[in-house]
C-alpha positions, 0 to 999 in steps of 0.5 A, a space after each residue: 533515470 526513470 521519469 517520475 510520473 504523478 497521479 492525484 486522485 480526491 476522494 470525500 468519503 471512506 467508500 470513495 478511497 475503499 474503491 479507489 484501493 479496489 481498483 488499483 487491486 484489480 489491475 496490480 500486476 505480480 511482483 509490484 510494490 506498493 508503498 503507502 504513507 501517510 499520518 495515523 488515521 489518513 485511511 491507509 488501512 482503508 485503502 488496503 482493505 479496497 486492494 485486498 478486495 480487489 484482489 479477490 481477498 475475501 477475509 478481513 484485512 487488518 493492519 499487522 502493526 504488531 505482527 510487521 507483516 500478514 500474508 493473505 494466499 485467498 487471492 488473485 495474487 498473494 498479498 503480503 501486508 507489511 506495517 513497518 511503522 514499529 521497525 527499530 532497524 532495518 535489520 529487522 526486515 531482513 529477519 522477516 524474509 521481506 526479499 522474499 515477498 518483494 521479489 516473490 509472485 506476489 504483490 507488496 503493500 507496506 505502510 510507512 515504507 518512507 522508514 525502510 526506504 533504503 531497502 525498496 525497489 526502484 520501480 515501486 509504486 508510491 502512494 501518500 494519502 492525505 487530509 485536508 480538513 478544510 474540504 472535510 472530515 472524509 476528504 483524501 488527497 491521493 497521490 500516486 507516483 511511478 504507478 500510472 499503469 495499475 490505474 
C-alpha cells in the first residue's frame, strides 16, 4: 500500500488560494487526477480558476455544476473540469466518457469527487479546502494529500 503523504497550506485571502491553484497548475503532470472537496462556498472554484491558469487556460473558468464537465484544449495540458455534485448515479459518469478524461493526456479536476470515490484512481491527488471563521472570512485551510510532487 502506498504511503499517505500530507500538505497543509493556509491561505487568508482569495488572491492567496487563486495562486496557490496556479502553482499546482504549473507543475501538474499529464494523466493526474485532481479531486477537490469541500462545503459551498470554500473557494473550489477559486482554487480551479488558479489551476486553469497555471495551466495557461486564458478563457473563463466556471464551475459546470449543470453541465457535469467542461473541457478547456487552450492550454499546456487539456483540463477536463468536472462538478460531480449534482450526480444521482455513478452510472451517469460513465455516459459522460469520464474514463476517457481520467486516463486520457490531460489533467482531472473534479469537484465533490468523495461522491464518485469508487470510480477514482488510486494515485489521485486529494485536496479539501477548508474555513475557519475564527481566523477570518478569507482564511482557507489546504490539505493536500498523495500530491507532494506537484507543489
Amino acid at each position: 500500500m502506498k504511503e499517505q503523504l500530507e500538505k497543509i497550506i493556509e491561505t487568508f485571502s482569495y488572491e492567496e488560494t487563486f495562486a496557490l491553484g496556479e502553482t499546482i497548475g504549473q507543475k501538474v503532470a499529464p494523466k493526474s487526477v485532481i479531486c477537490l472537496d469541500g462545503d459551498l462556498g470554500v473557494g473550489k472554484t477559486v482554487f480551479t480558476q488558479g489551476f486553469a491558469k497555471g495551466l495557461g487556460i486564458a478563457e473563463a473558468v466556471n464551475s459546470p455544476t449543470f453541465t457535469i464537465v467542461q473541457q478547456y484544449d487552450c492550454g499546456r495540458l487539456p483540463l477536463y473540469h468536472f462538478d460531480v455534485y449534482r450526480i444521482g448515479d455513478i452510472e451517469e459518469m460513465e455516459e459522460i466518457g469520464y474514463e476517457d478524461c481520467f486516463y486520457g493526456d490531460g489533467v482531472s479536476l473534479v469537484e465533490w469527487a468523495k461522491l464518485i470515490k469508487e470510480i477514482i484512481p488510486e494515485d489521485a491527488i486529494w485536496i479539501t479546502i477548508e474555513k475557519d471563521l475564527e481566523k477570518g472570512f478569507d482564511y482557507r485551510k489546504i490539505i493536500i494529500r498523495n500530491g507532494e510532487s506537484c507543489i
